[in-house]
Biopython code that builds the backbone (N, CA, C, O; Angstrom):
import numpy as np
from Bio.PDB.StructureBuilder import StructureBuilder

atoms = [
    (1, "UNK", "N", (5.695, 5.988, 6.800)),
    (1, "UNK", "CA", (4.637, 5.396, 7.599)),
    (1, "UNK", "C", (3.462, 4.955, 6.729)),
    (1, "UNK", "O", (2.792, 4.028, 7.185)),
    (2, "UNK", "N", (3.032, 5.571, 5.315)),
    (2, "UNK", "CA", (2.258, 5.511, 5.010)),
    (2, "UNK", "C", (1.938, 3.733, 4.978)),
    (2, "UNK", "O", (1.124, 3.292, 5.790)),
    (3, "UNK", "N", (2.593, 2.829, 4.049)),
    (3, "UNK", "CA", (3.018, 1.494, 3.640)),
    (3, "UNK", "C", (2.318, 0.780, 5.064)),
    (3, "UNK", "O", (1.604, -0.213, 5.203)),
    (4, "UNK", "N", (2.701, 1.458, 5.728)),
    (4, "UNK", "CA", (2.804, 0.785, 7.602)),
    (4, "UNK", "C", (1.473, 0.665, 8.201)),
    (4, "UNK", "O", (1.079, -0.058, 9.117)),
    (5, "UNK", "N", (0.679, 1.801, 7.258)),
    (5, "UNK", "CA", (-0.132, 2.580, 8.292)),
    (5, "UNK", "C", (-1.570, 1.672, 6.524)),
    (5, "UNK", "O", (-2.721, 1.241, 6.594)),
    (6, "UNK", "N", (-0.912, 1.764, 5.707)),
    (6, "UNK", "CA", (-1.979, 0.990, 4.940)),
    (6, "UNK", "C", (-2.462, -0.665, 5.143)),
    (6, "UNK", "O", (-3.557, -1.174, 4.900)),
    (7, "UNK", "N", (-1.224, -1.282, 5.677)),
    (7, "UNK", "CA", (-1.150, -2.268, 5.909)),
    (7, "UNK", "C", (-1.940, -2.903, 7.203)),
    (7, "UNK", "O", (-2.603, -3.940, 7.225)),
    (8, "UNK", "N", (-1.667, -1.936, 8.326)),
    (8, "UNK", "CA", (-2.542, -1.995, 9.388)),
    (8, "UNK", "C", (-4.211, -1.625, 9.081)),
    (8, "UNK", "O", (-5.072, -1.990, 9.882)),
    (9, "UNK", "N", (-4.482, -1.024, 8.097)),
    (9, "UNK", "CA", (-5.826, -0.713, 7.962)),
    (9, "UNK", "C", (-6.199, -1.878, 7.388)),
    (9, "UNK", "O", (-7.117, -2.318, 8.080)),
    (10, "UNK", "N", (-5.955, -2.670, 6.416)),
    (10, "UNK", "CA", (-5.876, -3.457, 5.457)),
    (10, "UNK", "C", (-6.207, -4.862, 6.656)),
    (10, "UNK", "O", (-7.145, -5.588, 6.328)),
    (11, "UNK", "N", (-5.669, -5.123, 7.618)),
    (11, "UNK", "CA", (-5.550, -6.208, 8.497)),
    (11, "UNK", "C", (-6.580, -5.917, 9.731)),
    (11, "UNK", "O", (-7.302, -6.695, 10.355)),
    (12, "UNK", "N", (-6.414, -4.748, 9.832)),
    (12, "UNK", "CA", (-7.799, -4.878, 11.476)),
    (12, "UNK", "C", (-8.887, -4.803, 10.733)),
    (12, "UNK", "O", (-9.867, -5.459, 11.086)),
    (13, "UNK", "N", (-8.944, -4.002, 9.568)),
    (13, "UNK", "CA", (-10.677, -4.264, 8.703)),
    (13, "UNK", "C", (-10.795, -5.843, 8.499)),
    (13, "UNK", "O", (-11.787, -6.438, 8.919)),
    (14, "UNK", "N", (-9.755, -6.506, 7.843)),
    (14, "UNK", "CA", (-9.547, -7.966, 7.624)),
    (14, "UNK", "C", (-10.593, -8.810, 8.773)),
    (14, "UNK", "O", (-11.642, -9.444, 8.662)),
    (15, "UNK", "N", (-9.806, -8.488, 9.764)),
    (15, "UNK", "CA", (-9.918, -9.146, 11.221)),
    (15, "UNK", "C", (-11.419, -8.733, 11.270)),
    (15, "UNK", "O", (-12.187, -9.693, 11.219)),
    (16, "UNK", "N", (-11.910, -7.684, 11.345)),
    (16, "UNK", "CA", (-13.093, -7.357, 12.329)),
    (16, "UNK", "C", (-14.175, -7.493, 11.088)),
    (16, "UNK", "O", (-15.294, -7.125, 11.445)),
    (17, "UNK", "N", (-14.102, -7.965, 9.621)),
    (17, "UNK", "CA", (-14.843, -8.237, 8.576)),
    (17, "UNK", "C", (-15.499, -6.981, 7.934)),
    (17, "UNK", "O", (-16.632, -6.936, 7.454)),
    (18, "UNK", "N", (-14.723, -6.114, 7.998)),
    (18, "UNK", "CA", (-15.082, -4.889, 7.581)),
    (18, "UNK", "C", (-14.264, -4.422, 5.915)),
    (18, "UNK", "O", (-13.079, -4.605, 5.635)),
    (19, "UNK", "N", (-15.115, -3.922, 5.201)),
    (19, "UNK", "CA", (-14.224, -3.711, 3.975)),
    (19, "UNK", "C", (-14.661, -2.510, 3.904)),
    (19, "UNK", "O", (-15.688, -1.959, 4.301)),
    (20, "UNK", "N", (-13.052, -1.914, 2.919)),
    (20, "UNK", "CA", (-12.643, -0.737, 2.927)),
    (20, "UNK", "C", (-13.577, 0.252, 1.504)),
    (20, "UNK", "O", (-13.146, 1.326, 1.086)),
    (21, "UNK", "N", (-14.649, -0.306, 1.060)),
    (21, "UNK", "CA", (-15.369, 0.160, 0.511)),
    (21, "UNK", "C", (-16.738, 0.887, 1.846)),
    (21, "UNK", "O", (-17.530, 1.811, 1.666)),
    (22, "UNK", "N", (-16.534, -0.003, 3.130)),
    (22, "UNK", "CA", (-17.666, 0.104, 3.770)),
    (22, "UNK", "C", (-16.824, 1.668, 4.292)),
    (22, "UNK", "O", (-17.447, 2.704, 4.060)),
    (23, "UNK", "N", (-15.582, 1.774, 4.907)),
    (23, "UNK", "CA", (-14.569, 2.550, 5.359)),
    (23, "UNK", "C", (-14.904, 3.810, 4.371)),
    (23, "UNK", "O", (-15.349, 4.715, 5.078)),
    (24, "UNK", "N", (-14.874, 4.054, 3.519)),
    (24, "UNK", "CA", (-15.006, 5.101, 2.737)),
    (24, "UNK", "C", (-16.392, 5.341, 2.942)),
    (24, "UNK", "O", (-16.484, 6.510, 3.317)),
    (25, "UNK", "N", (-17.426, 4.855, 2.887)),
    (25, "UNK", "CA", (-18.774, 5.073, 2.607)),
    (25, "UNK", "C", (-18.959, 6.098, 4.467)),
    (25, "UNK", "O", (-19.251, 7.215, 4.894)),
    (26, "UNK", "N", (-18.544, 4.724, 4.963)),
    (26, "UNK", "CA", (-18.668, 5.804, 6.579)),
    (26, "UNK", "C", (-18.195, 7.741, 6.531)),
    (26, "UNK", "O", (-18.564, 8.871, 6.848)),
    (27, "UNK", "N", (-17.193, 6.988, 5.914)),
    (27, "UNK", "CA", (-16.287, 8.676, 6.154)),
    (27, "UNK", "C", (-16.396, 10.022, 4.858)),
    (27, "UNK", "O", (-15.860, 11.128, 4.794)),
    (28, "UNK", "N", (-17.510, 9.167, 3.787)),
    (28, "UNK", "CA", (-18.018, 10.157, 3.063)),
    (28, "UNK", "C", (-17.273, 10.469, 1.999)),
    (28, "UNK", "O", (-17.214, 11.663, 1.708)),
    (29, "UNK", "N", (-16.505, 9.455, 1.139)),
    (29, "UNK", "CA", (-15.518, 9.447, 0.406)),
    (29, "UNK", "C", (-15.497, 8.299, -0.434)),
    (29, "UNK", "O", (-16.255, 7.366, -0.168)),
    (30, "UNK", "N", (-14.409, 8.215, -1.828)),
    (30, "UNK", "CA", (-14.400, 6.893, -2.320)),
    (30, "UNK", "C", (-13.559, 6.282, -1.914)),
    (30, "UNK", "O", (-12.614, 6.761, -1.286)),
    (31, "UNK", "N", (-13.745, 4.812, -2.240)),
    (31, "UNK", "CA", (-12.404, 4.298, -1.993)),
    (31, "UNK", "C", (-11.152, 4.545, -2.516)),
    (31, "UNK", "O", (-10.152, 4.542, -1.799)),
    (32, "UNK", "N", (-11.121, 4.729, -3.547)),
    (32, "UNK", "CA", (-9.599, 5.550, -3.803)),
    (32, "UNK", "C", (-9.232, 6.786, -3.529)),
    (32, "UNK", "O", (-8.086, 7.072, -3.877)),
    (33, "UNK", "N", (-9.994, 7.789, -2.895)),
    (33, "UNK", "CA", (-10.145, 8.804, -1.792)),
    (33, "UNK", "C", (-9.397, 8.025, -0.371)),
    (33, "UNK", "O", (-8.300, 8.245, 0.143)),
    (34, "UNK", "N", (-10.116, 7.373, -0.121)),
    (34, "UNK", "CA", (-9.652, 6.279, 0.870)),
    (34, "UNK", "C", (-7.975, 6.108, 0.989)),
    (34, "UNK", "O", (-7.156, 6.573, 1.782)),
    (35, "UNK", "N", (-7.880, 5.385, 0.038)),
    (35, "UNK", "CA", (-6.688, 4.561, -0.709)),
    (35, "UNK", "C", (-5.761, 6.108, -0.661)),
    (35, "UNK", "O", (-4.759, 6.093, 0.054)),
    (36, "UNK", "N", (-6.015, 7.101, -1.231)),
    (36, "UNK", "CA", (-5.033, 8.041, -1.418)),
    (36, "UNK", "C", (-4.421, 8.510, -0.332)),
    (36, "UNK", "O", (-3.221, 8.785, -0.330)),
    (37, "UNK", "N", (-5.454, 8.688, 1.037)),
    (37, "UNK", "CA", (-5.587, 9.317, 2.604)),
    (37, "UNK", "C", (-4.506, 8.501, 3.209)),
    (37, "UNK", "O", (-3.600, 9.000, 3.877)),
    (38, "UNK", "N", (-4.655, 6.867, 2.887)),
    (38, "UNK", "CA", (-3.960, 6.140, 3.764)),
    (38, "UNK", "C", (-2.493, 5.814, 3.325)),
    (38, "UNK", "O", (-1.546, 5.551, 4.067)),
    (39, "UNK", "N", (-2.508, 5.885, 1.989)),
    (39, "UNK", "CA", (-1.263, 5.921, 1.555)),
    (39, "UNK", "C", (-0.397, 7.317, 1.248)),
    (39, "UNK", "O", (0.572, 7.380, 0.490)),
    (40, "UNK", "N", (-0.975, 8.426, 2.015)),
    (40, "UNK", "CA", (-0.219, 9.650, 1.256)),
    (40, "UNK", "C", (-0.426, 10.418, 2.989)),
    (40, "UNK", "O", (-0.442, 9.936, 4.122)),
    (41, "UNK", "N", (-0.573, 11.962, 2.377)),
    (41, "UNK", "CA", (-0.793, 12.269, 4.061)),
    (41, "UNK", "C", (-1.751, 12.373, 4.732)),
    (41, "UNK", "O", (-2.478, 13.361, 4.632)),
    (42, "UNK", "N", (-2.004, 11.342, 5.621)),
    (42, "UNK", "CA", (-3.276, 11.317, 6.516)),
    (42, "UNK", "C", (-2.889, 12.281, 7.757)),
    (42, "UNK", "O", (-1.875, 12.205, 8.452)),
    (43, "UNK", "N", (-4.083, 13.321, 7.872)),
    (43, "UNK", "CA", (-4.194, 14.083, 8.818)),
    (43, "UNK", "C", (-4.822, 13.206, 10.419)),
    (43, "UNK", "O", (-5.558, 12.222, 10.493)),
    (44, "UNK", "N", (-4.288, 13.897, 11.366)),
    (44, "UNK", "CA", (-4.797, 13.028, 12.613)),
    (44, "UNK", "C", (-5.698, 12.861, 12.706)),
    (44, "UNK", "O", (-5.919, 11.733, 13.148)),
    (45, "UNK", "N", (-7.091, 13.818, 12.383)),
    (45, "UNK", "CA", (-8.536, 13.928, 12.570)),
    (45, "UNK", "C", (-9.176, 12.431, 11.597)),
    (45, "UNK", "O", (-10.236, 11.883, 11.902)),
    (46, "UNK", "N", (-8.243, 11.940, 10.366)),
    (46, "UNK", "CA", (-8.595, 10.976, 9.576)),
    (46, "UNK", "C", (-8.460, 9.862, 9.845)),
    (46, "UNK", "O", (-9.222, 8.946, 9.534)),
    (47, "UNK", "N", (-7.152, 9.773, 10.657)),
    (47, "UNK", "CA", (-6.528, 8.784, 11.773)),
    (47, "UNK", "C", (-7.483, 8.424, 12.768)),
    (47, "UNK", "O", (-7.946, 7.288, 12.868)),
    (48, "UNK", "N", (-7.743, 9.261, 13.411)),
    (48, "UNK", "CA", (-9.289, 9.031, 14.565)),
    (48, "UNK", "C", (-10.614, 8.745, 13.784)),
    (48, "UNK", "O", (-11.480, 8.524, 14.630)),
    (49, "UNK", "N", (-10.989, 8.681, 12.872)),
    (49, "UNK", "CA", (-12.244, 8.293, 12.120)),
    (49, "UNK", "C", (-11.971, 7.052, 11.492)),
    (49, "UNK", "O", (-12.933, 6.284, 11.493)),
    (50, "UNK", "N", (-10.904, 6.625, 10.940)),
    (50, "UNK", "CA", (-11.151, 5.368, 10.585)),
    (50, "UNK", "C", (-10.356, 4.800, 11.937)),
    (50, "UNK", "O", (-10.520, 3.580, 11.942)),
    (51, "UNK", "N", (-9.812, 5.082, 12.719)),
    (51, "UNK", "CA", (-9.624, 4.095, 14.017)),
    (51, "UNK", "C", (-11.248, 3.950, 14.761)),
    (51, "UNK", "O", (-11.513, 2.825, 15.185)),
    (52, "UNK", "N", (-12.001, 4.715, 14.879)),
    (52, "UNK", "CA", (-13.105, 4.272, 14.855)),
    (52, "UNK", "C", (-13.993, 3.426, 14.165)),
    (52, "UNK", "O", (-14.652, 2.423, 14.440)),
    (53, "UNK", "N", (-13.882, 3.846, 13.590)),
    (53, "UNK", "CA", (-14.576, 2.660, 12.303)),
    (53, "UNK", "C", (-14.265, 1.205, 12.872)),
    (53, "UNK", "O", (-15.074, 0.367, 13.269)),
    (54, "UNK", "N", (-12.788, 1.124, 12.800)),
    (54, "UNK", "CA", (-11.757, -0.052, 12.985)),
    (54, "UNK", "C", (-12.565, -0.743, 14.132)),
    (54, "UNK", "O", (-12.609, -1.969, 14.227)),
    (55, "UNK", "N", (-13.191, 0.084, 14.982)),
    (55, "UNK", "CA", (-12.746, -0.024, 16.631)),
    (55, "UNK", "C", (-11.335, -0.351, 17.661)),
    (55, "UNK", "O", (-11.088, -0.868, 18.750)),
    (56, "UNK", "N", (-10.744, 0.207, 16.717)),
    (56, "UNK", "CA", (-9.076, 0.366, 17.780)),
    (56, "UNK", "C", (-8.594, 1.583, 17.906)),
    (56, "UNK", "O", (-9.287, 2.498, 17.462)),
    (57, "UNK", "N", (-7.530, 1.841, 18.423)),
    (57, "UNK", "CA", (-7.082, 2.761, 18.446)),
    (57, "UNK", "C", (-6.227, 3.818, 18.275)),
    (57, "UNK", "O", (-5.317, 3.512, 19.045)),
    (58, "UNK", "N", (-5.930, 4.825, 17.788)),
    (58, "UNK", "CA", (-4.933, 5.307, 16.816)),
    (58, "UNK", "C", (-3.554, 4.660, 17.136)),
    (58, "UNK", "O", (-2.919, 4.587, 16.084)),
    (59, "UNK", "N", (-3.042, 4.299, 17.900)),
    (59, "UNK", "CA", (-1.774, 3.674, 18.284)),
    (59, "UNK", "C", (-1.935, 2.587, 17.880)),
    (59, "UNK", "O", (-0.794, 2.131, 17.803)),
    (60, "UNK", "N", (-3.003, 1.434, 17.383)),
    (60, "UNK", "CA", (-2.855, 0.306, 16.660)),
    (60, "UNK", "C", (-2.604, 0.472, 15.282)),
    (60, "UNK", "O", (-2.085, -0.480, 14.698)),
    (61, "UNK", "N", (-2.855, 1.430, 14.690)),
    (61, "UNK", "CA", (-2.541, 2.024, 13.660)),
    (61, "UNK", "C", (-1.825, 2.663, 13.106)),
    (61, "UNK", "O", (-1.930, 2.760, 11.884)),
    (62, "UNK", "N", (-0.741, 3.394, 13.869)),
    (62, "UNK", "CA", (0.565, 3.583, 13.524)),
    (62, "UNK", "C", (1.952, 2.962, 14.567)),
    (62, "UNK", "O", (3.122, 3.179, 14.251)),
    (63, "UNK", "N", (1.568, 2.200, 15.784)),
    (63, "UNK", "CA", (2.689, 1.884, 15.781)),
    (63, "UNK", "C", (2.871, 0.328, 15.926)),
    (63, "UNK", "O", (1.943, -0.458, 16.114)),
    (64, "UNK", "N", (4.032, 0.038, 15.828)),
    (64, "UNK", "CA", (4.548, -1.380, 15.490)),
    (64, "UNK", "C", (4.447, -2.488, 17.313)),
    (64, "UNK", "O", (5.316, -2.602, 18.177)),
    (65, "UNK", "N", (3.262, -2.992, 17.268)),
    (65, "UNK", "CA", (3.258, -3.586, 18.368)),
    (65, "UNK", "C", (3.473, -5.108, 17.980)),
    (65, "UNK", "O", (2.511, -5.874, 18.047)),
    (66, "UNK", "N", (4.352, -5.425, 17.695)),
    (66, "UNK", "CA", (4.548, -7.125, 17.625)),
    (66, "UNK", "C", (4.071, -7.923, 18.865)),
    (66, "UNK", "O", (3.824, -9.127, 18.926)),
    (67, "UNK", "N", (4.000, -7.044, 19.776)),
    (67, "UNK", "CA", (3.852, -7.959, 20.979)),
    (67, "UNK", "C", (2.305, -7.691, 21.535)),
    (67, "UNK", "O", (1.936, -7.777, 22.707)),
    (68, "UNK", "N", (1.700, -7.429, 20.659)),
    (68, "UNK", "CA", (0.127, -7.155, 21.304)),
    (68, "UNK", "C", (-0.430, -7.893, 19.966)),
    (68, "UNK", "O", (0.051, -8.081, 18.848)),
    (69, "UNK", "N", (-1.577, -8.202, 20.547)),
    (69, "UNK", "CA", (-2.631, -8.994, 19.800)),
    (69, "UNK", "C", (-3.976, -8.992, 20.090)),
    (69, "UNK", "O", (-4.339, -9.207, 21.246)),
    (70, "UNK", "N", (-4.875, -8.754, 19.092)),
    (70, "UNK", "CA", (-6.075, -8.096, 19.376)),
    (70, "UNK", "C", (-7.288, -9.278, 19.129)),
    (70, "UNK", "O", (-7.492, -9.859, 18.063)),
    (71, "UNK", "N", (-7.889, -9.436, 20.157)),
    (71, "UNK", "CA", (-8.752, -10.374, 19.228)),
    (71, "UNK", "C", (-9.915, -9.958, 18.428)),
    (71, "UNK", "O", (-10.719, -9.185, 18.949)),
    (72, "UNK", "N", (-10.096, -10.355, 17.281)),
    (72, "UNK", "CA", (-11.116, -10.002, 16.351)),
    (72, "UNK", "C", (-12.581, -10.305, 17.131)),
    (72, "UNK", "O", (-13.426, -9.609, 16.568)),
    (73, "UNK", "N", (-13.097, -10.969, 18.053)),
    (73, "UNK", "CA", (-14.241, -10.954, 18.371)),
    (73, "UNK", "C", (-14.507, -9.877, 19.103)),
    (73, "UNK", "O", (-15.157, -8.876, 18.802)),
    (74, "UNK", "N", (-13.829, -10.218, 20.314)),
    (74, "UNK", "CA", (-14.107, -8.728, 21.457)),
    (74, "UNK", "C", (-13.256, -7.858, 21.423)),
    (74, "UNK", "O", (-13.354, -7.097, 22.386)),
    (75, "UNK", "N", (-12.173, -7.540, 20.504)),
    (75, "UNK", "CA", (-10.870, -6.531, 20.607)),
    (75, "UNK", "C", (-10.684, -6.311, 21.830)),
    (75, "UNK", "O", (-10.612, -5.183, 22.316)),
    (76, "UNK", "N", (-10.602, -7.222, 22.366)),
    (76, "UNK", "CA", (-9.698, -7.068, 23.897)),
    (76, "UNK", "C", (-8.301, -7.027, 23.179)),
    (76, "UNK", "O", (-8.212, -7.502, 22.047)),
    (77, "UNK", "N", (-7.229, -6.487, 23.786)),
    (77, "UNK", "CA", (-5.576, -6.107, 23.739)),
    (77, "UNK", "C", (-4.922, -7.158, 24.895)),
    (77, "UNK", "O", (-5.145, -7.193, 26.106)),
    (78, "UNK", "N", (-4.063, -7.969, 24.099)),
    (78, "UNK", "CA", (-3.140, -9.174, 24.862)),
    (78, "UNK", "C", (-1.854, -8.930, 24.181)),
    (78, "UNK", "O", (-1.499, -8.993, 23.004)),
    (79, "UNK", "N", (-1.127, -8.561, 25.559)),
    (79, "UNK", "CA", (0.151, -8.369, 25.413)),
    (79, "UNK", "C", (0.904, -9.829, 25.697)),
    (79, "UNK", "O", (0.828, -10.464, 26.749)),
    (80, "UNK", "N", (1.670, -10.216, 24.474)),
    (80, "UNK", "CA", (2.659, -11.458, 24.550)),
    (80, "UNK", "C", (3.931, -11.016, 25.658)),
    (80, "UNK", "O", (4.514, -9.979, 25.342)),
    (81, "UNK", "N", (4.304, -11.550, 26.639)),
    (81, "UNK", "CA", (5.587, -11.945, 27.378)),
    (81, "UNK", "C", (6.592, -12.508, 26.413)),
    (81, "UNK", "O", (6.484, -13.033, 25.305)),
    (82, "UNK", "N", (7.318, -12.307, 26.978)),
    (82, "UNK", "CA", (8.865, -12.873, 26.725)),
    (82, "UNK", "C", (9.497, -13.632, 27.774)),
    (82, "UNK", "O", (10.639, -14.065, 27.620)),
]
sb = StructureBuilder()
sb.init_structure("model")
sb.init_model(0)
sb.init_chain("A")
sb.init_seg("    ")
for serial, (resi, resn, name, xyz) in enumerate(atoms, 1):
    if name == "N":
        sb.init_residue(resn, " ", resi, " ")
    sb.init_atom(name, np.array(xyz, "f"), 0.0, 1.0, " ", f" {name:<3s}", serial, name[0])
structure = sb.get_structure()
């Protein structure tokens, strides 16, 4: 998950113009503190602090929603049909 779960951090900070230097500074850490958390084992409590940060929510962050789409202005959640 880690790969999965870096990648998603990497893209909603993207989206919402947030950088992962700012992400560490919030949560009292460096960025390669950061970098180590998200790529190694992130505890849930770490999961809920930078999904905050994010403003989403731990389930945008670990699981695979191809079919939802968030918009970067208002993070409203739009689910694509089929």
């Amino acid at each position: 998950m880690s790969k999965e779960l870096a990648k998603k951090v990497h893209e909603i900070a993207k989206l919402n113009g947030i950088k992962k230097k700012d992400i560490a500074k919030q949560l009292g850490i460096t960025q390669s503190m950061l970098a180590s958390k998200i790529n190694g084992d992130t505890r849930t409590s770490m999961l809920q602090d930078i999904a905050n940060i994010l403003g989403v929510q731990v389930s945008d962050l670990i699981e695979d929603k191809a079919d939802v789409i968030v918009c970067p202005n208002c993070m409203s959640r739009y689910e694509l049909k089929k």
